[in-house]
C-alpha positions in Angstrom: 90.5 80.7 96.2 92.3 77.8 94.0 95.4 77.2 95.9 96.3 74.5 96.7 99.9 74.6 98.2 100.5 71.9 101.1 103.0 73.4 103.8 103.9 71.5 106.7 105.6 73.5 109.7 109.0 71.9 109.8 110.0 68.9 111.8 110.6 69.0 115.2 112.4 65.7 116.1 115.8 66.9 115.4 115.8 69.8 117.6 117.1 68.2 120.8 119.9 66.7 118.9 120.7 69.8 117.1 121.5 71.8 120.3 123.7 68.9 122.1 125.7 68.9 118.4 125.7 72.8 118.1 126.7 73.1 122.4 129.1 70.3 122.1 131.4 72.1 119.5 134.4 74.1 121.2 133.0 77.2 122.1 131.3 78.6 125.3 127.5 77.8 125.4 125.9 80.6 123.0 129.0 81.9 122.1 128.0 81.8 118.3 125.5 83.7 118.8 122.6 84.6 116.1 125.0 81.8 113.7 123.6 78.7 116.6 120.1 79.7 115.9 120.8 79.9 112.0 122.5 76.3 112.2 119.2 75.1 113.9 116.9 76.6 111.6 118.5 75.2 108.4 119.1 71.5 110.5 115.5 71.7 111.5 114.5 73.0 108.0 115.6 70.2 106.0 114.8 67.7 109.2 118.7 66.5 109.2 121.9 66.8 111.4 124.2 67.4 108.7 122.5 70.8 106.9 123.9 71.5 103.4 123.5 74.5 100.5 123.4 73.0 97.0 123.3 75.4 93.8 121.8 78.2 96.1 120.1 80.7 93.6 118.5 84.2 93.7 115.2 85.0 91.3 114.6 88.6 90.8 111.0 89.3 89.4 110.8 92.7 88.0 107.2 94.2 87.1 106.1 98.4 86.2 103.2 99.6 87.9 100.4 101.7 86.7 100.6 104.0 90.1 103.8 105.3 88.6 101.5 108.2 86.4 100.5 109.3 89.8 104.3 110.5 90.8 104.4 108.6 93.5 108.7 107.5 92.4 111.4 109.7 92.1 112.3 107.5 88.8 110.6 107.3 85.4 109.1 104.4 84.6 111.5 103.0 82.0 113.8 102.7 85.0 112.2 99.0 85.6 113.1 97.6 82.0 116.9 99.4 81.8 117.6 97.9 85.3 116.7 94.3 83.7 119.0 94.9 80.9 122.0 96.0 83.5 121.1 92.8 85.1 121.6 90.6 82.4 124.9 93.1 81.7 126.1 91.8 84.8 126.3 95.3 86.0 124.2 96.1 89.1 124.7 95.4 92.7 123.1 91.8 92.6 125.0 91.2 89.6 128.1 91.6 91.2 127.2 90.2 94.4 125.7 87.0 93.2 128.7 86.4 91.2 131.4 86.7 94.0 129.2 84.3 96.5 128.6 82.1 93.4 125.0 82.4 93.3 122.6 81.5 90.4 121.1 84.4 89.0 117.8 85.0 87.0 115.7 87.3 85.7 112.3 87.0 85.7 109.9 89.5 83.5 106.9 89.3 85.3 105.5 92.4 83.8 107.8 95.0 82.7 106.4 97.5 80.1 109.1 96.6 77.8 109.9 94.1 75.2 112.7 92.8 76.1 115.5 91.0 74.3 116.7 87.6 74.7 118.9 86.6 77.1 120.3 83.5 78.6 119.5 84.7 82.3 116.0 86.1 81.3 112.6 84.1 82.0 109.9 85.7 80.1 106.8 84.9 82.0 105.4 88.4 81.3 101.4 89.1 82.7 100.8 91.8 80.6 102.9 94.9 80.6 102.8 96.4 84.2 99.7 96.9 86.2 96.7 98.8 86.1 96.9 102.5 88.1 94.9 101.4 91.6 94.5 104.7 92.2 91.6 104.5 89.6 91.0 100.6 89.5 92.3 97.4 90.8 96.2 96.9 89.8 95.0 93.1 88.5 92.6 91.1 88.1 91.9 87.7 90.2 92.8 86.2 87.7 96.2 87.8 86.6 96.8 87.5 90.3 96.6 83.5 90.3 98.3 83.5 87.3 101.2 85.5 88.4 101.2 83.5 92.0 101.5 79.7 90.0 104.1 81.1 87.5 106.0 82.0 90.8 105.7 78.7 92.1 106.6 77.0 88.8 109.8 78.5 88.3 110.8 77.9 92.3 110.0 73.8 90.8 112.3 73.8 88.2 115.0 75.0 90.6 114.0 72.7 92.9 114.1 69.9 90.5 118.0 71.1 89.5 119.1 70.1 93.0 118.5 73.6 94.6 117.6 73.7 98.6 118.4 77.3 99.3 116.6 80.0 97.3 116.3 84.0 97.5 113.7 86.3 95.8 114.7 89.5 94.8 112.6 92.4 92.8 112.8 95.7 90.5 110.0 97.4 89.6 109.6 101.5 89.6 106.7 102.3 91.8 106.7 99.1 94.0 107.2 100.7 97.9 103.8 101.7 96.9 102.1 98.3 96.4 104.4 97.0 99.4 103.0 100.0 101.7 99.3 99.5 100.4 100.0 95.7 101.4 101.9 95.6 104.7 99.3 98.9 105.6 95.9 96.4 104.9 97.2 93.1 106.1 98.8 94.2 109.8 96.5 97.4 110.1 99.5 99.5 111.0 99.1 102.7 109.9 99.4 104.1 106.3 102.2 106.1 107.6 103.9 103.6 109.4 103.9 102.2 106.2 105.4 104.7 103.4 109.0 105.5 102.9 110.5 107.1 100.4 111.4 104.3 98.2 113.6 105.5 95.3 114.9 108.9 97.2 111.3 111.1 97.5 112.1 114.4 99.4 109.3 115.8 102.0 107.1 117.1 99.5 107.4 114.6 97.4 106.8 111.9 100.2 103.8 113.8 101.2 102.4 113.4 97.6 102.9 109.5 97.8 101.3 109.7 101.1 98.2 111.5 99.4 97.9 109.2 96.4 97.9 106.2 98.9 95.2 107.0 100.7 93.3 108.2 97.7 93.7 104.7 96.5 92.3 103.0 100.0 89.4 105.4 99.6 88.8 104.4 96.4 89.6 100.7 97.2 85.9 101.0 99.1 84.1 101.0 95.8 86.1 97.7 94.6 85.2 95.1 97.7 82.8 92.8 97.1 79.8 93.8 99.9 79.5 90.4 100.5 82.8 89.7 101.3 84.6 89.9 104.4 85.9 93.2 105.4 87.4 95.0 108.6 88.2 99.0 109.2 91.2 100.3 108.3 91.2 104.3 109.4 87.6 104.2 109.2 87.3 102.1 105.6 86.0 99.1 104.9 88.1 96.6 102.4 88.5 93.0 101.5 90.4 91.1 103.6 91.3 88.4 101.9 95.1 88.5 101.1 93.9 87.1 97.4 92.0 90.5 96.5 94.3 92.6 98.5 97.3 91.6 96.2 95.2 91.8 93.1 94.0 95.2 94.2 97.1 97.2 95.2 99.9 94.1 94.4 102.2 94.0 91.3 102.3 91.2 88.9 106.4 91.1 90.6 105.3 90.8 94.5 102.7 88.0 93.3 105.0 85.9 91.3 107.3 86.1 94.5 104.3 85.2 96.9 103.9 82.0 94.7 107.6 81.6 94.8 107.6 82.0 98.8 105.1 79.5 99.1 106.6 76.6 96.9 109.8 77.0 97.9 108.2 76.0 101.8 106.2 73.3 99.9 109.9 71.9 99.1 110.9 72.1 102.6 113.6 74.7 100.9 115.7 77.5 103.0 114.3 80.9 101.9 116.1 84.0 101.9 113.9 87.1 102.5 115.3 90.2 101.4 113.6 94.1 101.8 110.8 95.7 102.1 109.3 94.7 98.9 110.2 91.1 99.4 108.7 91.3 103.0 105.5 92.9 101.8 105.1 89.6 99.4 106.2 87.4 102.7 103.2 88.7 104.0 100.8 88.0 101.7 102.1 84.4 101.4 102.3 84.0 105.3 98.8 85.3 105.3 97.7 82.2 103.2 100.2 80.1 104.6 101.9 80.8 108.2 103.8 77.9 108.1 105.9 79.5 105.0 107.5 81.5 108.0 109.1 78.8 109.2 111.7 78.2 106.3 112.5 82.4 105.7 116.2 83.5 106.8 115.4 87.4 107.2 118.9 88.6 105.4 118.5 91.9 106.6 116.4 95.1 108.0 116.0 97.5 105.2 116.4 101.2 106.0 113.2 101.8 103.9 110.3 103.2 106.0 108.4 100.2 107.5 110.3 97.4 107.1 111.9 97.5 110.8 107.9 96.9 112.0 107.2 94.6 109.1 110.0 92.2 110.8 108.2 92.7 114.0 105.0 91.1 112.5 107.1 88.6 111.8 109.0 88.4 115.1 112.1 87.9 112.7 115.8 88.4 113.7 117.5 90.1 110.5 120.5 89.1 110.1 122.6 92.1 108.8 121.4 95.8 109.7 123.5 97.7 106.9 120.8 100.6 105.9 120.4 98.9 102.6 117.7 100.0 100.7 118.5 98.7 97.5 116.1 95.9 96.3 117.4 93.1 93.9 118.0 90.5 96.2 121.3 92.4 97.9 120.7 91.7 101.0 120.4 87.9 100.3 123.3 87.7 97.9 125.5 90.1 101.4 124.0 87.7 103.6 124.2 84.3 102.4 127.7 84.0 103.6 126.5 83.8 106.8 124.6 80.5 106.1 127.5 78.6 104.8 129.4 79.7 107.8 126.8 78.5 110.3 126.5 75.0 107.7 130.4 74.9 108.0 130.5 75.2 111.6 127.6 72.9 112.5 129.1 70.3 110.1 133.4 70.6 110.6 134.1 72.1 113.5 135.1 69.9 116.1 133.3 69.0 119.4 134.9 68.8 122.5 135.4 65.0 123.1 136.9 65.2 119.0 139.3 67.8 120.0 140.2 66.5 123.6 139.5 70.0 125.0 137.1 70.2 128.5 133.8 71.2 128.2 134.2 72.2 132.0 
């Protein structure tokens, strides 16, 4: 596969000299909490005792998905494009959000089946409009798929070369707990049911429905892998295990632009917020390729979507809000990013005990 991403696992040289700072500040030993290990991560992340945020800024990718004609979403389709529009409107959640934390916010149309208007926010780095039905065929081709991982990647460089170190991905797309089940369901092997939620609001029957169409689409995914390609049962099928041809297969041209954008933002030694399920699922594709991309993810928060609480556990991540959010659009970064300043502020200005003249004993 042409990637060609270089990802070092970050520095370690700093760490014994981040704990004395971060235990020498006036506070009981640990008494920060889940903040001390956020303080190290983002010291050890940018290898220096002095951590800082500068022009933090949340992408969201937003991509329609052929599965939708299956009624696997409780939403129409033309859901994905309006959503951009009340982006842009400054009226949705992340919208709001991004604005009172002062967070850059774009939009990026990866693939919505909509031409779209103008806007100062918008990116137009359209695939083609949504992705193929993979109940039927492949969601992408390879090629779509590379494409839409490199266009990822190039926009995460031109924030990067605007002075930004901190960076959150975010998504809309009707139909995408799907791809994100499919994904997180053939790259841990946990199974399918582990794996679905109900995404947009599905009641029972409806869930069950989604649940069918999935597994219609991994039996079907048995006639796509290349028999010379290397493949592992999943509930008794046999698919492609490369992360490559499993985002092409069941992926949206969204979750791949964000698994380009996980991977050079990690390249850039830059502090990544993850945010849900969605984002997760592209996590894992990236980390697939990449483990060392793990290293520079702040998990925001645990999602209250279906799968995402054992999705975190592949990970062995600690989220850092639990607020049954299961909202998309970056949220979850934008409600948690507050929480990185503070552990920046803390690591940076508050005062030891020998600059205070308090005993540490």
């Amino acid at each position: 596969m042409p990637l060609n991403f270089v990802i070092a696992p970050v520095a370690s040289t700093l760490q014994t000299a981040l704990q004395i700072k971060i235990n020498q500040k006036t506070k009981p030993l640990g008494a920060l909490g889940q903040l001390e290990n956020l303080a190290l991560q983002m010291g050890l992340c940018q290898n220096s005792l002095t951590p800082c945020l500068t022009k933090p800024s949340i992408l969201i990718f937003a991509g329609d998905h052929g599965i939708v004609a299956s009624g696997v979403s409780a939403y129409p389709q033309a859901v994905t494009a309006q959503m951009v529009v009340n982006f842009l409107a400054g009226g949705a959640a992340i919208s709001v959000f991004a604005k009172q934390h002062g967070l850059n916010l774009l939009v990026v149309d990866a693939g919505v089946n909509a031409d779209l208007p103008p806007h100062a926010q918008l990116v137009n780095a359209k695939i083609a409009k949504g992705t193929r039905n993979f109940l039927t065929e492949p969601a992408m081709s390879q090629a779509q798929c590379l494409q839409a991982i490199q266009a990822g990647a190039d926009l995460v460089a031109e924030q990067f070369a605007l002075g930004c170190n901190c960076i959150g991905f975010g998504e809309m797309g009707i139909g995408n707990t799907s791809s994100a089940a499919l994904l997180m369901h053939t790259l841990t092997g946990l199974p399918l049911a582990q794996c679905v939620g109900r995404g947009t609001g599905l009641d029972d029957v409806q869930l069950a429905h989604k649940v069918t169409m999935l597994q219609q689409a991994l039996e079907k995914n048995i006639e796509w892998a290349d028999e010379g390609s290397p493949s592992f049962a999943i509930d008794g099928l046999r698919t492609s295990t490369h992360p490559i041809n499993v985002l092409a297969t069941f992926g949206g041209f969204e979750i791949a632009m964000i698994v380009g954008a996980y991977l050079k933002a990690a390249e850039y030694g830059m502090v990544i917020m993850v945010d849900g399920f969605i984002a997760s699922s592209a996590l894992l594709v990236a980390s697939s390729l990449y483990p060392n991309v793990l290293d520079y993810c702040v998990f925001s928060h645990v999602s209250n979507e279906q799968g995402h609480q054992a999705l975190l556990a592949h990970f062995n991540a600690q989220p850092l809000l639990n607020l049954d959010l299961r909202l998309g659009e970056g949220s979850g970064i934008a409600l948690a990013y507050p929480l990185l300043q503070s552990a920046v502020l803390f690591l940076n200005e508050m005062a030891s005990f020998a600059e205070a003249g308090v005993d540490s004993e």
